[in-house]
Structures are given as C-alpha cells and as structure tokens.
C-alpha positions in Angstrom: 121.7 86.6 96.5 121.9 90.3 96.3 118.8 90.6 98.1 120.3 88.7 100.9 123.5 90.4 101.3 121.7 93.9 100.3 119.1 93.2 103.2 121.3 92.2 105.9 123.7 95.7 105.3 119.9 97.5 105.5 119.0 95.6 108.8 122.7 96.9 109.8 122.2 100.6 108.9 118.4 100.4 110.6 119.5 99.2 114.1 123.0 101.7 113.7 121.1 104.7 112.9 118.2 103.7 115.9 121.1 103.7 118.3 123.2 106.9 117.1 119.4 108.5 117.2 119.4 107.4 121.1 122.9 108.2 121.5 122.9 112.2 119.9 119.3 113.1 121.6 118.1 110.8 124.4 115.0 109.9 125.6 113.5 112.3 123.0 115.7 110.4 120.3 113.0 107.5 121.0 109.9 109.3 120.9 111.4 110.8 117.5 112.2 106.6 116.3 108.8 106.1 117.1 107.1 108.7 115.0 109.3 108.5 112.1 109.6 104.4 112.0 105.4 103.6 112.2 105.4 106.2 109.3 108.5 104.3 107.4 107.2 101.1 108.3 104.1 101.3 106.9 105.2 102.9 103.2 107.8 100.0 103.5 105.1 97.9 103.3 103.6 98.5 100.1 106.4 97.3 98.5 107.6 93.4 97.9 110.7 91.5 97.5 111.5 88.3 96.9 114.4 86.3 99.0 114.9 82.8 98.1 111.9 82.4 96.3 109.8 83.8 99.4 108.2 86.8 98.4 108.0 89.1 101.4 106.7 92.9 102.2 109.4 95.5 103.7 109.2 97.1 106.8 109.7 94.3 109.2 112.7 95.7 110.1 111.3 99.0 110.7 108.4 97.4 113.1 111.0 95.1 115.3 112.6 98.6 116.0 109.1 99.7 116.8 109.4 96.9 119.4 113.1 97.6 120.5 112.0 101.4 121.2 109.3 100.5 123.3 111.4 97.9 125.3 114.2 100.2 126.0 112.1 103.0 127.2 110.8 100.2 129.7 114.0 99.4 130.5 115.3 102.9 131.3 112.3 104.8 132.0 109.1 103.1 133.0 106.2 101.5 132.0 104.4 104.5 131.7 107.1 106.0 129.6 106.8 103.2 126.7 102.9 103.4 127.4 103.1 106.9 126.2 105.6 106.1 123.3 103.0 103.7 122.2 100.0 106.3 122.2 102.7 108.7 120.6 103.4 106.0 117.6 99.8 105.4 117.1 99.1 108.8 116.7 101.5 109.6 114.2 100.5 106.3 112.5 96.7 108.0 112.2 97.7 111.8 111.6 99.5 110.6 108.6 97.5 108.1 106.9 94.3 110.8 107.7 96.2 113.5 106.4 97.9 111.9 103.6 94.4 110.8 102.2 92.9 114.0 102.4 95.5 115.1 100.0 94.8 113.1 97.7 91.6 114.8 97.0 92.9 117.8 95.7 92.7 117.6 92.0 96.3 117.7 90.3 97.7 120.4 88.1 98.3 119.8 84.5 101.5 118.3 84.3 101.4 116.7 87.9 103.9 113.6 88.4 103.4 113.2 92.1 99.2 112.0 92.2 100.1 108.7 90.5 102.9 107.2 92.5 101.0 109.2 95.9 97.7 107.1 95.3 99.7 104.1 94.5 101.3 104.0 98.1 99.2 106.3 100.2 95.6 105.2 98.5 95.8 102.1 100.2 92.5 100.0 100.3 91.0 100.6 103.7 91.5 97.1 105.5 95.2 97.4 104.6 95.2 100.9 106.8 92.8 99.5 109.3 94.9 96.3 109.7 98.1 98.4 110.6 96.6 100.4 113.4 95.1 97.8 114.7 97.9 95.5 114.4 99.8 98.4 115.8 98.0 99.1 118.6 96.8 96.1 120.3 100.9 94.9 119.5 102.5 97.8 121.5 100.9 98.0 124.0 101.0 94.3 124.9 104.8 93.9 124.2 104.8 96.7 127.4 102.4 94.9 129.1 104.6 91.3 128.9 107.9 93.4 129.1 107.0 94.4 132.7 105.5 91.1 133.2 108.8 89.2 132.2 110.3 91.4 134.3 108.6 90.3 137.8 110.6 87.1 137.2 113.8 88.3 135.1 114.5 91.4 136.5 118.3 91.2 136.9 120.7 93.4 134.0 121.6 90.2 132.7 118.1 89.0 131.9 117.4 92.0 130.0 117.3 89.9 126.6 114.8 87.8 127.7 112.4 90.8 128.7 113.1 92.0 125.3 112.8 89.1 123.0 110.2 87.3 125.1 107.8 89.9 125.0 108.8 91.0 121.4 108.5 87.8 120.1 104.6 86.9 121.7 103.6 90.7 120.6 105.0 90.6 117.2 103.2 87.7 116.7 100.2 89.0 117.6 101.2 91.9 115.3 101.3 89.6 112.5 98.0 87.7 112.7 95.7 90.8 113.7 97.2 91.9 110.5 97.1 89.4 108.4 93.6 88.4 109.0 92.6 92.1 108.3 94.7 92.8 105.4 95.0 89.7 103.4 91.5 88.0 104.1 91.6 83.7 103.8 88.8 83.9 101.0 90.9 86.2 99.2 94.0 84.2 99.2 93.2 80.6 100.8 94.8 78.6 103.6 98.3 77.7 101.8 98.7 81.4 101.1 97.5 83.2 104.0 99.6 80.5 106.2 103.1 81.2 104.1 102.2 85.4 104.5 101.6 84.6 108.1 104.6 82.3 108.8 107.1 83.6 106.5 106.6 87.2 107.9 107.0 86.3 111.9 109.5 84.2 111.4 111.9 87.6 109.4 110.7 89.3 113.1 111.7 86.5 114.8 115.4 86.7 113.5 115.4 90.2 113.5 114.6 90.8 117.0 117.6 88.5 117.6 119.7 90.5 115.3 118.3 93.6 117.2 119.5 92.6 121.2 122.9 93.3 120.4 122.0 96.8 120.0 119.8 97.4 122.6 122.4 96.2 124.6 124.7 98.7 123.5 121.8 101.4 123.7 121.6 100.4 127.9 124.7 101.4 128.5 124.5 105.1 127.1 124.9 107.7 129.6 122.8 111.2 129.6 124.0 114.1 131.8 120.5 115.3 132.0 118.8 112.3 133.0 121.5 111.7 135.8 
C-alpha cells in the first residue's frame, strides 16, 4: 500500500512540476521537459517495483509527459514545433547514452565508489538502449502525426482531450510493443511473461495519460507576453 499511495503523490509532483516548468519559462520550458524527462525516463527504468503483486519498471510517468509535451506544443505551436521537440528529445536520448558509455571506459581511481553503481544503470545491455530509441522515436513522432490527424475531425477547444489521449494512447502503445519486443525478447521470457510486461505497462500509460489531461488543460490556458 505504500507503493500505491507513494506513487500517486510522485505522479502528482511529475505533472505539477511539468506545468510550473511551462508556466515560469514557456515554450522553452518544453523543449527543456523534453531533454531532461527522455534522460529521467530512461534511468527510471532500470529500476523495479512491485504494486499489488505486479512488478513494474519506473519511468512511465516520465514518458506519458514525454507524450503531454509533444501534444501541447501541437496544440499551441504547430506540428512542426512538436516535430522539432521530438528530434530535440531523441537527441538528448543519444548524446547521453553515447556519452555516458564512453565514460565508463575510463579506468577508476583507487578508492572510486561511482564505476559500480554507473555500470549498473548506465552499462545497459545494448538491446535495452536500442529498444528505447527506437521505441522513442518511431512513438513521438507518430503521437504528432495522429495528434494533427485527430485534429482534422476534433478540432474545437473542447475536443482537445480527445486529440490528446487519442493519439497518446495509440502511440504509447506502440511505444510499448517496439520496446518490449526489443528489450525483453519472447525466448528470453515466454508468452505469459512478455504478455503481463506488455499489458501491465500500457495499461499504467493508459491511466496516466488520463491522470495527465487535467494538467494539460490547465497548461492551455497559460498566457506568455512574448508569444502574444
């Protein structure tokens, strides 16, 4: 139960801090989201919990923001605005996991603490790091895609949530499987396994994109004398 109550007062703090970063710098707020959360999201990762017997990775939180970013730079700026966010995001994503493994090359000094726990989280096997990018970047860039889709047919203020958790929900999907077909292979883990990891992990996206609208509703509304 603490896991529960502990994890929705995290989803809470996630979505608050996403909008006061909108709120205190903009535009530029978002493209910062978007580095800092693919980064986030996929050290979350490494690490497990279990919730009700369900034993589930972190980060999910941090990649339905992913989504909510993209969608409200759609909403407010453009296509090609979230199009760029996406490339941004992905970029980051690959600096970091390039950088971070070159660093671990270097040999330690005697007495070194950090090389251990550093390899444990950044010396990821290779499909796991291959899975995220390309789970990443086939995701993003078809939750714009369906966003601006959706849009042809809801385009009124009112239909904004189901721009947003219609094309969230199909991409995050998508995010999921690619993923989970890379990362944890069928042989490796068998049907029954690789279908809870798949199952159990959209459906935390599904109700967190849910959870998630309120906010984004509350980011539409934020006014910016420079983007008047």
């Amino acid at each position: 139960m603490f896991n529960f109550g502990w994890g929705i007062f995290y989803v809470l703090v996630n979505f608050s801090l996403f909008l006061l970063c909108y709120r205190l710098f903009g535009k530029k707020g978002l493209y910062a989201w978007i580095g800092v959360a693919t980064v986030i999201a996929n050290i979350q990762v490494t690490k497990t919990i279990d919730m009700f017997g369900i034993v589930m990775t972190l980060g999910n939180t941090m990649y339905v923001s992913l989504y909510m970013t993209s969608d409200l730079l759609n909403e407010r700026y453009g296509k090609e605005e979230a199009r760029k966010a996406v490339w941004f995001g992905f970029f980051t994503l690959l600096m970091t996991t390039v950088i971070m493994q070159m660093a671990l090359f270097f040999t330690p000094a005697e007495g070194d603490f950090a090389q251990e726990p550093l390899e444990m989280i950044f010396g990821l096997m290779p499909r796991l790091a291959l899975g995220s990018l390309t789970a990443y970047f086939v995701s993003q860039f078809l939750d714009v895609r369906l966003y601006s889709w959706i849009r042809k047919f809801y385009p009124k203020p009112e239909h904004f949530w189901i721009r947003n958790n219609g094309s969230t929900m199909i991409s995050s999907f998508v995010d999921t499987l690619i993923f989970c077909l890379i990362a944890f292979s069928i042989p490796n883990y068998g049907w029954n396994v690789w279908l809870e990891i798949l199952f159990t992990t959209y459906i935390i996206k599904f109700v967190l994109t849910a959870v998630g609208t309120p906010f984004l509703y509350k980011a539409r509304t934020f006014k910016f004398k420079d983007e008047d």
